[in-house]
PDB file of the backbone (N, CA, C, O) and the ligand in Angstrom, with CONECT records:
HET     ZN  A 101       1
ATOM      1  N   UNK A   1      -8.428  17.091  -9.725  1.00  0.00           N
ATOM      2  CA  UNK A   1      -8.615  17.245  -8.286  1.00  0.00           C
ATOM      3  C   UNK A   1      -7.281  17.129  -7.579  1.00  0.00           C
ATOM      4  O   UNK A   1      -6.477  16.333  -8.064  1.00  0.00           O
ATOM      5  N   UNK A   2      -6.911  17.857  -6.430  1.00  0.00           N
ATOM      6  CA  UNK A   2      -6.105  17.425  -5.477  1.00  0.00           C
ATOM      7  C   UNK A   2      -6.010  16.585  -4.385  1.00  0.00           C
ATOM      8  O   UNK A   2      -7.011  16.529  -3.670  1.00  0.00           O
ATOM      9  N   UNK A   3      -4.951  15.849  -4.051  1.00  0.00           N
ATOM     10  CA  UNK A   3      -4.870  14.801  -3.743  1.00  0.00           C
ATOM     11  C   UNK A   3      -3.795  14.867  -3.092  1.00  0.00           C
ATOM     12  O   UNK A   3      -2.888  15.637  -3.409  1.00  0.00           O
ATOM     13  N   UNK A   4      -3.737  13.955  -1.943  1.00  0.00           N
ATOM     14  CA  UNK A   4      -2.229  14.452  -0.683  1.00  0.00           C
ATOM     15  C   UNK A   4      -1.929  12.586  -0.160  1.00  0.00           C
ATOM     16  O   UNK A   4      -2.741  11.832   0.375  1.00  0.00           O
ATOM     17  N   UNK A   5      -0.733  12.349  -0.496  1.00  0.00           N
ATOM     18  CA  UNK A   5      -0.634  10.803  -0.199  1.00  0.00           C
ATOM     19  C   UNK A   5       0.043  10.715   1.393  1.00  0.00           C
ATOM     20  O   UNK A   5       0.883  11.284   2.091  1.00  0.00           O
ATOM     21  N   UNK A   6      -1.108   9.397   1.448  1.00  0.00           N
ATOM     22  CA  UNK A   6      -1.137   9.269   2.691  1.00  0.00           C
ATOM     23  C   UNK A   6       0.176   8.911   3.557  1.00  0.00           C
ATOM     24  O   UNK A   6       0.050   8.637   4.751  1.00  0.00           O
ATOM     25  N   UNK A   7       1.601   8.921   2.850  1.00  0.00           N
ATOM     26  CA  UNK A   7       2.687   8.208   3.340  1.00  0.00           C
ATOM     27  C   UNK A   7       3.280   9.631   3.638  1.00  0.00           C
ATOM     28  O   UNK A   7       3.314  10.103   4.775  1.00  0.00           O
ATOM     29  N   UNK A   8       3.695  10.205   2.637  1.00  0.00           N
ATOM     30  CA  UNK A   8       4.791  11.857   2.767  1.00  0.00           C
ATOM     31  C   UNK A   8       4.144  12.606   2.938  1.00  0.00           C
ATOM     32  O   UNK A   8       4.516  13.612   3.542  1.00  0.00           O
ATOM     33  N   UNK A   9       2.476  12.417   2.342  1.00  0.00           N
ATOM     34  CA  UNK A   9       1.924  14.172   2.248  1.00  0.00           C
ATOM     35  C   UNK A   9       2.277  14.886   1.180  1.00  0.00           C
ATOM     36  O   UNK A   9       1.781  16.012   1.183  1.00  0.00           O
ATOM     37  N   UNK A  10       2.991  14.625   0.222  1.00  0.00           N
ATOM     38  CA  UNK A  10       2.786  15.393  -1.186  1.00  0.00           C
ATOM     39  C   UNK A  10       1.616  15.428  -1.888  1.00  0.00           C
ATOM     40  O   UNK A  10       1.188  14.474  -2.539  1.00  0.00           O
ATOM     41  N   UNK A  11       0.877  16.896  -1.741  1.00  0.00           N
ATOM     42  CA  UNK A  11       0.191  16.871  -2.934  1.00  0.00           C
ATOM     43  C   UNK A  11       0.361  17.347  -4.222  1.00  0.00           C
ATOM     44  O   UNK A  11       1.045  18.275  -4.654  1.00  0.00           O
ATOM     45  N   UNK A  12      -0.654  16.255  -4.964  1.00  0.00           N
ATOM     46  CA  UNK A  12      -0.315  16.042  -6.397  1.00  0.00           C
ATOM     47  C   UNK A  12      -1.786  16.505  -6.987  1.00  0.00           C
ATOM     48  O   UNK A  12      -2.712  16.804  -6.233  1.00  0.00           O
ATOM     49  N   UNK A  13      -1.870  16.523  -8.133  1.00  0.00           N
ATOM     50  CA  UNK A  13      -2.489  17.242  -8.946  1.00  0.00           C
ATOM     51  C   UNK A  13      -2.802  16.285 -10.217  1.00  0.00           C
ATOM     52  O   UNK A  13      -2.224  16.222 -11.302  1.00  0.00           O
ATOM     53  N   UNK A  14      -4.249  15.344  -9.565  1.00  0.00           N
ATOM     54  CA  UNK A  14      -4.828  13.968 -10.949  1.00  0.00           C
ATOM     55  C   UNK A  14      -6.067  14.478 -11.570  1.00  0.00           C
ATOM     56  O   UNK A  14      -6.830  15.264 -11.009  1.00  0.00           O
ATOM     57  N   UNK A  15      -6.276  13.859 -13.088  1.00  0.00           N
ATOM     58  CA  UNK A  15      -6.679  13.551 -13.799  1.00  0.00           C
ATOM     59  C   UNK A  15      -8.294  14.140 -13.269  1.00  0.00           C
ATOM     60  O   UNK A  15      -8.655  12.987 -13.033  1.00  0.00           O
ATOM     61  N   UNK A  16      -9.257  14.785 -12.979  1.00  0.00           N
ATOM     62  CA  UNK A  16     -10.797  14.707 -12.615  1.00  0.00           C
ATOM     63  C   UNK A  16     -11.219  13.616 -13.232  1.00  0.00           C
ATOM     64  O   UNK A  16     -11.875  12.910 -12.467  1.00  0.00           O
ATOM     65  N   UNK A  17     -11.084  13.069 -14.594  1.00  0.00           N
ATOM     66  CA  UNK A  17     -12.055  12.113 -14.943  1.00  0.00           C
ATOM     67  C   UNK A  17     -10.738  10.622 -15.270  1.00  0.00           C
ATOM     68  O   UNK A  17     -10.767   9.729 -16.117  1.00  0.00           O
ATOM     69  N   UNK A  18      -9.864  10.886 -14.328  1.00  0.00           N
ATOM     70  CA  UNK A  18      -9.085   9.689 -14.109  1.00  0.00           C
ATOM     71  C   UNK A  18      -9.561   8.717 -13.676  1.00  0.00           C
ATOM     72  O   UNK A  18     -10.416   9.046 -12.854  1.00  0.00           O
ATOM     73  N   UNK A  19      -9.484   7.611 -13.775  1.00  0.00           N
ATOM     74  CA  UNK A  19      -9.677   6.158 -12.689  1.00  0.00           C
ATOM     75  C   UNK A  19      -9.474   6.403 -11.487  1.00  0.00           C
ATOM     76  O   UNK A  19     -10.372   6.546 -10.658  1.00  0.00           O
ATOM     77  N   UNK A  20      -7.976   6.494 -11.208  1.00  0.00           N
ATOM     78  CA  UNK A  20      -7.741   6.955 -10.045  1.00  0.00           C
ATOM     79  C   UNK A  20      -9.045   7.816  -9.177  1.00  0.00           C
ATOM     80  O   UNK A  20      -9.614   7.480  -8.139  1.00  0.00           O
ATOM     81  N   UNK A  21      -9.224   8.861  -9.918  1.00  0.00           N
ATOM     82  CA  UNK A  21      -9.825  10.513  -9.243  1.00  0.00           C
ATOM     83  C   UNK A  21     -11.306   9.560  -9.022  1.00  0.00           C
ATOM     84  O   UNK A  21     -11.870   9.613  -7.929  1.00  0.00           O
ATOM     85  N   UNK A  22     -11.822   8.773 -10.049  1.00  0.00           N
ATOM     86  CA  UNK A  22     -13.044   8.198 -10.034  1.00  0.00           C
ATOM     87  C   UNK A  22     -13.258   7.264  -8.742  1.00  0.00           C
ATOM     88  O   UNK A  22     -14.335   7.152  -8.157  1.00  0.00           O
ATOM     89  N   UNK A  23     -12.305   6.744  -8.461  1.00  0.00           N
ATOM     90  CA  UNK A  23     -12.722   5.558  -7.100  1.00  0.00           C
ATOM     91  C   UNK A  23     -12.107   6.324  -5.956  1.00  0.00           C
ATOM     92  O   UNK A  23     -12.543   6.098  -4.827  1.00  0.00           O
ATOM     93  N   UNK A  24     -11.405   6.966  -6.077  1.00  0.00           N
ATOM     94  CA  UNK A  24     -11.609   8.215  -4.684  1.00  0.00           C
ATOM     95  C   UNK A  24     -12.579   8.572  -4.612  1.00  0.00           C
ATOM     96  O   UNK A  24     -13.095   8.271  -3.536  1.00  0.00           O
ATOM     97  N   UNK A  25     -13.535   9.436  -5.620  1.00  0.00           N
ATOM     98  CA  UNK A  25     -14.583  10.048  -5.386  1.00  0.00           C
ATOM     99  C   UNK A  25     -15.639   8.984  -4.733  1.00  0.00           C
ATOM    100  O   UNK A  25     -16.394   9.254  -3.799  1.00  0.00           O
ATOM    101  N   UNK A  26     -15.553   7.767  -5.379  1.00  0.00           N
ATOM    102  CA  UNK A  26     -16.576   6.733  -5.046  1.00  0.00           C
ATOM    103  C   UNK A  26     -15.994   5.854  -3.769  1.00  0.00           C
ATOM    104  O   UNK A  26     -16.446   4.739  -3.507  1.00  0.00           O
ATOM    105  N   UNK A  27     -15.170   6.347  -3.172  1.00  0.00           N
ATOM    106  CA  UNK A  27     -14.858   5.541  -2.117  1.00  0.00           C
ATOM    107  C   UNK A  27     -13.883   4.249  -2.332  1.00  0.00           C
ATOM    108  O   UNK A  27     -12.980   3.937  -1.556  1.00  0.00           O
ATOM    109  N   UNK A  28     -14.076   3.863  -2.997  1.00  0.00           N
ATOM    110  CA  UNK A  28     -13.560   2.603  -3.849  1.00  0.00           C
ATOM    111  C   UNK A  28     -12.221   2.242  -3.033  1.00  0.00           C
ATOM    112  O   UNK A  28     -12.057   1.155  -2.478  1.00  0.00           O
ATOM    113  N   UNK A  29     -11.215   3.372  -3.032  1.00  0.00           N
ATOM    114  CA  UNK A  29     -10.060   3.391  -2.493  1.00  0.00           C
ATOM    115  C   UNK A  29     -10.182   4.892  -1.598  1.00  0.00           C
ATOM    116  O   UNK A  29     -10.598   5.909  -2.152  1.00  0.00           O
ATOM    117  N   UNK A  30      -9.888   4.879  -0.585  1.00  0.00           N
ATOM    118  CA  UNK A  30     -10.233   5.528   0.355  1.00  0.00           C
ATOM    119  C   UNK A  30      -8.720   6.521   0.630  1.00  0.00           C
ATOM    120  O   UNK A  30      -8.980   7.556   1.244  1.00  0.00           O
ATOM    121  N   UNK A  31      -7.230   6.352   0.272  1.00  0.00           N
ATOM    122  CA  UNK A  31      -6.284   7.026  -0.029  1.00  0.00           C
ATOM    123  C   UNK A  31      -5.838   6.987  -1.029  1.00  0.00           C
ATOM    124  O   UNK A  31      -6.256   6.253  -1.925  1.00  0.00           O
ATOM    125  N   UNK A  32      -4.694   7.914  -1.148  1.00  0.00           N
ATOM    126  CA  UNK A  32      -4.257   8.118  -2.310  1.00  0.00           C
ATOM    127  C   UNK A  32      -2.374   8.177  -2.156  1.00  0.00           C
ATOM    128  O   UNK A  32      -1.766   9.110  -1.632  1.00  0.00           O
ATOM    129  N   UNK A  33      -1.908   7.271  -2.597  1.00  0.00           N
ATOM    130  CA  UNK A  33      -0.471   7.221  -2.890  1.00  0.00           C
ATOM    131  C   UNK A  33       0.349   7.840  -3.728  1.00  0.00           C
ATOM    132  O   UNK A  33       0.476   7.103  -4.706  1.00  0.00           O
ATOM    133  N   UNK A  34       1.072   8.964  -3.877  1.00  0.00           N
ATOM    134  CA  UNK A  34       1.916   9.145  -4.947  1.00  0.00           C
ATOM    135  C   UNK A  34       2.943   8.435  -5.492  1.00  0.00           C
ATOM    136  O   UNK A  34       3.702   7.851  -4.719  1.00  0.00           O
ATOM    137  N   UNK A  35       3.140   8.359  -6.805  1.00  0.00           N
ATOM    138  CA  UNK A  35       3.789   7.080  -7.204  1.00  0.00           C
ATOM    139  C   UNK A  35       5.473   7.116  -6.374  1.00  0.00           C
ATOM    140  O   UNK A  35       6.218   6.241  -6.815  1.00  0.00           O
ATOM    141  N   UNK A  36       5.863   7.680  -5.678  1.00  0.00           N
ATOM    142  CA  UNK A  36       7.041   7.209  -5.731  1.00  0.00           C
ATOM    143  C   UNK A  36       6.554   6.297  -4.151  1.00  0.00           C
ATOM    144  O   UNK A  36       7.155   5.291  -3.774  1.00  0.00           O
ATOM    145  N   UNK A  37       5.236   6.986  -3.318  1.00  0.00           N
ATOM    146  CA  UNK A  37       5.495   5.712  -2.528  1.00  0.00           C
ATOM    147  C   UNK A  37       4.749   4.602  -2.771  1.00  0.00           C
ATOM    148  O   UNK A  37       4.780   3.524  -2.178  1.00  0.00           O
ATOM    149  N   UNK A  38       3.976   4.998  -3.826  1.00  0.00           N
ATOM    150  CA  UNK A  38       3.589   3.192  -4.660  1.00  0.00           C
ATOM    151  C   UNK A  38       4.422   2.462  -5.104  1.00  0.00           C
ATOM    152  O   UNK A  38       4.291   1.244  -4.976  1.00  0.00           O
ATOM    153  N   UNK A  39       5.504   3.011  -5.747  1.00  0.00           N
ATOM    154  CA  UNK A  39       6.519   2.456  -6.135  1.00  0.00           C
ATOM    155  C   UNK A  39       7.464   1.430  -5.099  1.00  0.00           C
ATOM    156  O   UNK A  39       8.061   0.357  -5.181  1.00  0.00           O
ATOM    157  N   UNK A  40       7.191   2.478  -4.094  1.00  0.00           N
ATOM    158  CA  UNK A  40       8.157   1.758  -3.023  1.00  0.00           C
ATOM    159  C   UNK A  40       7.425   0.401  -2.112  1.00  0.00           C
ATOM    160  O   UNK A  40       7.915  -0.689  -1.813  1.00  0.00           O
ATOM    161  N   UNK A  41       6.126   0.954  -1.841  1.00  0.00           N
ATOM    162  CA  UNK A  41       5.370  -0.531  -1.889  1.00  0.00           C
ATOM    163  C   UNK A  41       5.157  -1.497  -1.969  1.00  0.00           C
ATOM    164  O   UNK A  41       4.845  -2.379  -1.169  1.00  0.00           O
ATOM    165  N   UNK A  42       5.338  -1.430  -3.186  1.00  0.00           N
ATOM    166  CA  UNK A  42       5.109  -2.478  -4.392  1.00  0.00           C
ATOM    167  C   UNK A  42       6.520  -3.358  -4.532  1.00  0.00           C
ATOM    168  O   UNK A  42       6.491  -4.587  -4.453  1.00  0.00           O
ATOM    169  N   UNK A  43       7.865  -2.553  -4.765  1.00  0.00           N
ATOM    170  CA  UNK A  43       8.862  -2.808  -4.118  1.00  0.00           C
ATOM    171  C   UNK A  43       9.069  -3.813  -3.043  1.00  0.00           C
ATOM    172  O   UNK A  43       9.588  -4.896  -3.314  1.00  0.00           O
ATOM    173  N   UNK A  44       8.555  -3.402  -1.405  1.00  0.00           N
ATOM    174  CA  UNK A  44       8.679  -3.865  -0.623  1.00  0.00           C
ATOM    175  C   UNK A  44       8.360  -5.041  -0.290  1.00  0.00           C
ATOM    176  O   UNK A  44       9.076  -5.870   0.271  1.00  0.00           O
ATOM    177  N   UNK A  45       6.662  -5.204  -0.817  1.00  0.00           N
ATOM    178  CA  UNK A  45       5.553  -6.212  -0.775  1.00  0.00           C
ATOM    179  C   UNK A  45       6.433  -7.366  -1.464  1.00  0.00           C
ATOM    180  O   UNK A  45       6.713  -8.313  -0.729  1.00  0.00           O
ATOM    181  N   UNK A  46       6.989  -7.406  -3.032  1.00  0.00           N
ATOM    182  CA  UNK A  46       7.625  -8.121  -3.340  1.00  0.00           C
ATOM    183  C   UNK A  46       8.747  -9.022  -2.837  1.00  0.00           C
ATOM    184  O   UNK A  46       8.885 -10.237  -2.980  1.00  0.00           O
ATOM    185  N   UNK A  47       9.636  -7.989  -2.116  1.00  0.00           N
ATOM    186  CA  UNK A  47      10.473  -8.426  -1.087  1.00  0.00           C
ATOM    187  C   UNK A  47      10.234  -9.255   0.096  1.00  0.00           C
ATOM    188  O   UNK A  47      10.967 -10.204   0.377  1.00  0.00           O
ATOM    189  N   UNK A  48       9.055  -8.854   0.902  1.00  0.00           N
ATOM    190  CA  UNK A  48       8.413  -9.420   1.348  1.00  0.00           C
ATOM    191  C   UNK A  48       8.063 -10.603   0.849  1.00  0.00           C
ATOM    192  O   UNK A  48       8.779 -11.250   1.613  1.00  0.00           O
ATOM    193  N   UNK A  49       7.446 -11.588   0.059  1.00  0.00           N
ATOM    194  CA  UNK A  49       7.097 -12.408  -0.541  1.00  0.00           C
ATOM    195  C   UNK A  49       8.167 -13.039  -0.996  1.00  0.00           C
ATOM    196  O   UNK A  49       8.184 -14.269  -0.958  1.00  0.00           O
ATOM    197  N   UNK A  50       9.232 -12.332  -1.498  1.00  0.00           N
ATOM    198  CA  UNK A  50      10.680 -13.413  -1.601  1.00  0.00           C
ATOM    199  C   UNK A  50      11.381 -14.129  -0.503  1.00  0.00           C
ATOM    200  O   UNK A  50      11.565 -15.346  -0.530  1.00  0.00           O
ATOM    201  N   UNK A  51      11.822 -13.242   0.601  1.00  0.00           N
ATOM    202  CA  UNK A  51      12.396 -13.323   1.709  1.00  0.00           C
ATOM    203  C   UNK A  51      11.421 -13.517   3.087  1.00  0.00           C
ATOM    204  O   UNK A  51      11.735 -12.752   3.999  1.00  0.00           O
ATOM    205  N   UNK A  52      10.509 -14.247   3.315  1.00  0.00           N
ATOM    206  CA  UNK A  52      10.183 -14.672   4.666  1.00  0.00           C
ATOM    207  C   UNK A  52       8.856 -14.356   5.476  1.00  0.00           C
ATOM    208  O   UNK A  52       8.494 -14.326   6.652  1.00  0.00           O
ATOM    209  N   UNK A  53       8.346 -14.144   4.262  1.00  0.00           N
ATOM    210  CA  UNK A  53       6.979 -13.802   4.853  1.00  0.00           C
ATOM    211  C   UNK A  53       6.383 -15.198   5.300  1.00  0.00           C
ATOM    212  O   UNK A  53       5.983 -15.492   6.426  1.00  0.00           O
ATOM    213  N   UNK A  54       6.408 -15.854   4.365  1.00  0.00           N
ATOM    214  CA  UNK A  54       6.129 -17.564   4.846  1.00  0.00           C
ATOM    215  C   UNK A  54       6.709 -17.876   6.274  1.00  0.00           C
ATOM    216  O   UNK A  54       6.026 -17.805   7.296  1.00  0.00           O
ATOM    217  N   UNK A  55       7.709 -18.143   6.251  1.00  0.00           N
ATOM    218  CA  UNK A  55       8.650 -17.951   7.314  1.00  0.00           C
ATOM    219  C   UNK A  55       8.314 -17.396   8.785  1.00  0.00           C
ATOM    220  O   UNK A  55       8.228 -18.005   9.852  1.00  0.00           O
ATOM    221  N   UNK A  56       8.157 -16.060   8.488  1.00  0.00           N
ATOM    222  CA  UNK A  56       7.646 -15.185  10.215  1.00  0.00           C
ATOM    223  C   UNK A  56       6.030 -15.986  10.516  1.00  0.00           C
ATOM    224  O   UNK A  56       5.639 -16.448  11.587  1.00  0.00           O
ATOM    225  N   UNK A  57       5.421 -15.961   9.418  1.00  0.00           N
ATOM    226  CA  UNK A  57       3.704 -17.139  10.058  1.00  0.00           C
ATOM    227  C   UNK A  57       4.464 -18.277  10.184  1.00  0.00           C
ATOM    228  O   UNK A  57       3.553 -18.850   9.586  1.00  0.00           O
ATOM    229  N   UNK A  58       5.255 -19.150  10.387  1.00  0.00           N
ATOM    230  CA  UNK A  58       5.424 -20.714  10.791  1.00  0.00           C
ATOM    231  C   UNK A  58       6.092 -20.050  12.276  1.00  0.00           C
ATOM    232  O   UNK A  58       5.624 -20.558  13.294  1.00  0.00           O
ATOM    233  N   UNK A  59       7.158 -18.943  12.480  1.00  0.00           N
ATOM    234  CA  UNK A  59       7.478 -18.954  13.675  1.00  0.00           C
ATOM    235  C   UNK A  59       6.934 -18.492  14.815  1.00  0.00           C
ATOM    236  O   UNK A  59       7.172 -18.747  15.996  1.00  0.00           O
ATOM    237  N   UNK A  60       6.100 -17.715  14.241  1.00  0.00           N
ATOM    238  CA  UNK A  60       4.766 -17.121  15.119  1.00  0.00           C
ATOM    239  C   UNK A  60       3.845 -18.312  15.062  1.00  0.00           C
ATOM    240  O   UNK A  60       2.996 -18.290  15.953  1.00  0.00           O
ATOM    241  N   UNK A  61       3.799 -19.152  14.399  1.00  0.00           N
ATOM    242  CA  UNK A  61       2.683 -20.528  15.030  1.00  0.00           C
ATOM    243  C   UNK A  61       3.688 -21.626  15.760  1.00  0.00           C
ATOM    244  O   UNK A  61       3.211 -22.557  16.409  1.00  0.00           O
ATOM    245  N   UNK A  62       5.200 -21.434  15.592  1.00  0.00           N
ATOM    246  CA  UNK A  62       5.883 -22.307  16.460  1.00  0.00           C
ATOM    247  C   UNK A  62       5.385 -21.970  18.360  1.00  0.00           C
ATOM    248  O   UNK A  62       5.061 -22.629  19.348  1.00  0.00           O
ATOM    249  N   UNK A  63       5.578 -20.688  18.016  1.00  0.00           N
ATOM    250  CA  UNK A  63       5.445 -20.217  19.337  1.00  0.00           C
ATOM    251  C   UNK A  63       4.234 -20.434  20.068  1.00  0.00           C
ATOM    252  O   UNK A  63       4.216 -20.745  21.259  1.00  0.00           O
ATOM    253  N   UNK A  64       2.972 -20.227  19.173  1.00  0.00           N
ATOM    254  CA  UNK A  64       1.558 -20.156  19.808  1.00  0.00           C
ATOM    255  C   UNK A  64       1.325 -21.763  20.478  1.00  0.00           C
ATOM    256  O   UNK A  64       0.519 -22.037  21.367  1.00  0.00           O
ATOM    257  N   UNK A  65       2.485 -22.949  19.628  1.00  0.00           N
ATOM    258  CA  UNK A  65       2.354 -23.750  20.244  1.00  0.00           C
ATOM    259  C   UNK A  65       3.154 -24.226  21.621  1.00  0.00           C
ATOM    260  O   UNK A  65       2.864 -25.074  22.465  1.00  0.00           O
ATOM    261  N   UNK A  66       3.947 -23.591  21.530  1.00  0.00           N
ATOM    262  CA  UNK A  66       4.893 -23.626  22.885  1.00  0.00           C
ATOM    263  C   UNK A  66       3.471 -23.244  24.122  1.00  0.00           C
ATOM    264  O   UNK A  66       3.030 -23.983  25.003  1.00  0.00           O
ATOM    265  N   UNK A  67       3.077 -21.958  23.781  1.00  0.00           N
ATOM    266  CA  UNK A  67       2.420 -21.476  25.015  1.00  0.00           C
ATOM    267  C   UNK A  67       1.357 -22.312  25.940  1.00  0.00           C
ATOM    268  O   UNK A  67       0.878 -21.796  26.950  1.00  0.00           O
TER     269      UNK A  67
HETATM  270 ZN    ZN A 101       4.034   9.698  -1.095  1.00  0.00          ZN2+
END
C-alpha cells in the first residue's frame, strides 16, 4: 500500500501484509512516518529527555506559583 508521512509528505511504498500496513489499516496508528523522520524523532525525543525536559515542567510550575 501507499503511504505519505505526515512530516515531509514523501510517499513510500510498504509491505500490504506488514505490521506497519496492518495497524494503519486498523487504525491502531493513525499516521505514517518515513524512516528518516522517525529517525529524527526518535533522535530528538532522546535529546529531549537528556537535556531539560525535567527542567522546562519545574519552571513552568515555578511560575504557576508566582501567579
Ligand atoms: Zn518524512
Amino acid at each position: 500500500m501507499q503511504v505519505k508521512c505526515v512530516i515531509c509528505d514523501t510517499v513510500n511504498t510498504i509491505e500490504d501484509y506488514s505490521l506497519q500496513a496492518k495497524r494503519l489499516r486498523n487504525r491502531k496508528i493513525n499516521m505514517y512516518l518515513c524512516p528518516n523522520c522517525d529517525n529524527r524523532i526518535k533522535e530528538n525525543t532522546l535529546k529531549r529527555h537528556e537535556t531539560g525536559m525535567f527542567r522546562l515542567y519545574e519552571e513552568k510550575k515555578k511560575e504557576d506559583e508566582l501567579i
